[in-house]
N, C-alpha and C positions, 0 to 999 in steps of 0.2 A: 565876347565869348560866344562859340559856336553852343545851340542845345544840342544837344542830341537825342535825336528822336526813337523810340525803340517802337517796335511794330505790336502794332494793336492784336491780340489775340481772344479766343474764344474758345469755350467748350463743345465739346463735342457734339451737345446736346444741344446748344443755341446754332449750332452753326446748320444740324441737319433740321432744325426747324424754320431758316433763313433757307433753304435747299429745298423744303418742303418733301423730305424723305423723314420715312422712320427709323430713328437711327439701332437700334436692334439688329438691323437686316443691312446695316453696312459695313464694308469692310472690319474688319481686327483694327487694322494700321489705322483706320478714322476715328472708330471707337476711341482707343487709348492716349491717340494725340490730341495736341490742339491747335486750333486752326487759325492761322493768322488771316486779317483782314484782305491780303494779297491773295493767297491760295483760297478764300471763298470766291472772289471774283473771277480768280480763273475756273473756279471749279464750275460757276454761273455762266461766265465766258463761253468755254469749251467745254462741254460736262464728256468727263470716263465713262468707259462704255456700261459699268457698273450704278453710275447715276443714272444714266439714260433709262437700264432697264429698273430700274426703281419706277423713275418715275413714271416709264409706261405702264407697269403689270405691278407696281406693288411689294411686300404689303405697304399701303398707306400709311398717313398718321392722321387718326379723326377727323381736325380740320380740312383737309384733304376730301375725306369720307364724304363729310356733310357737303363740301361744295360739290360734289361730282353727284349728290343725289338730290341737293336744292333743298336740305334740311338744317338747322344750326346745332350744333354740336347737342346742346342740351335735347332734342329733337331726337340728333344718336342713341343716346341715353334712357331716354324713354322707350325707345323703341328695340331694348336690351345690345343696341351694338357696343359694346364697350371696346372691345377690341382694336389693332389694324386690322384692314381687308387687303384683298389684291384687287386689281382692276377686273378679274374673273369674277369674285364673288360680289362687287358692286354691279356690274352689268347683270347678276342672278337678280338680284335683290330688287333692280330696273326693271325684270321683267315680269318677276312674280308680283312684284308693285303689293304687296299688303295693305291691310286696311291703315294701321299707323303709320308708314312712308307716305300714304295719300294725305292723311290727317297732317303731319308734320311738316310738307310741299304746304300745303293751305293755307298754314299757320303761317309759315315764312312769307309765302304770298304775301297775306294781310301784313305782316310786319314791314315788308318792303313796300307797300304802299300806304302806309300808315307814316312811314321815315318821310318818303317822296312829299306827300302833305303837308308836314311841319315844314320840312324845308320850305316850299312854295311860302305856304304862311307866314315863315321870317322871312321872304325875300321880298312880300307884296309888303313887309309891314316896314322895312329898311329901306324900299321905295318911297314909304309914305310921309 
């Protein structure tokens, strides 16, 4: 007996997070459907000229946010961004640099070399 395989699909909502767009700010026709495992890959593949400008100018989704400003989402949060932004208002927020974007960059700092240490730690200790 032959299986027969049917095509793996997803929400709209998983797929523009795998896409890294906000899905609000995309098309109707994306919204409403759903997205089979083939059509995320070409969407990856070859992105529409609609993905493109997403993802150069925005709005963003948090995640996104925090990486483009070196903060971690919770970092966002504190720092009252709850929202998407566009790549406009992240390059504002860049320059006016406030006191809690500095603070939240520092913090992340120390947590990514706080990570970098443990690591070494287990690796000197799995040598040993």
């Amino acid at each position: 007996m032959k299986s027969h395989q049917t095509a793996q699909t997803m929400k709209p909502a998983t797929a523009a997070k795998k896409l890294g767009v906000y899905l609000p700010a995309t098309p109707a026709e994306f919204q409403e459907g759903v997205v089979s495992r083939t059509e995320l890959n070409a969407l990856q593949a070859d992105p529409p000229a609609w993905l493109r400008e997403l993802r150069d100018n925005g709005p963003h989704p948090r995640p996104v946010v925090a990486a483009k400003l070196g903060v971690s989402i919770s970092g966002l949060a504190r720092g009252g961004i709850t929202e998407a932004l566009t790549t406009e208002q992240i390059d504002a927020l860049k320059t006016a640099n406030p006191e809690w974007l500095q603070k939240e960059r520092a913090t992340q700092a120390e947590v990514r070399k706080e990570t970098v240490r443990i690591k070494e730690k287990k690796r000197t200790e799995d040598e040993a």
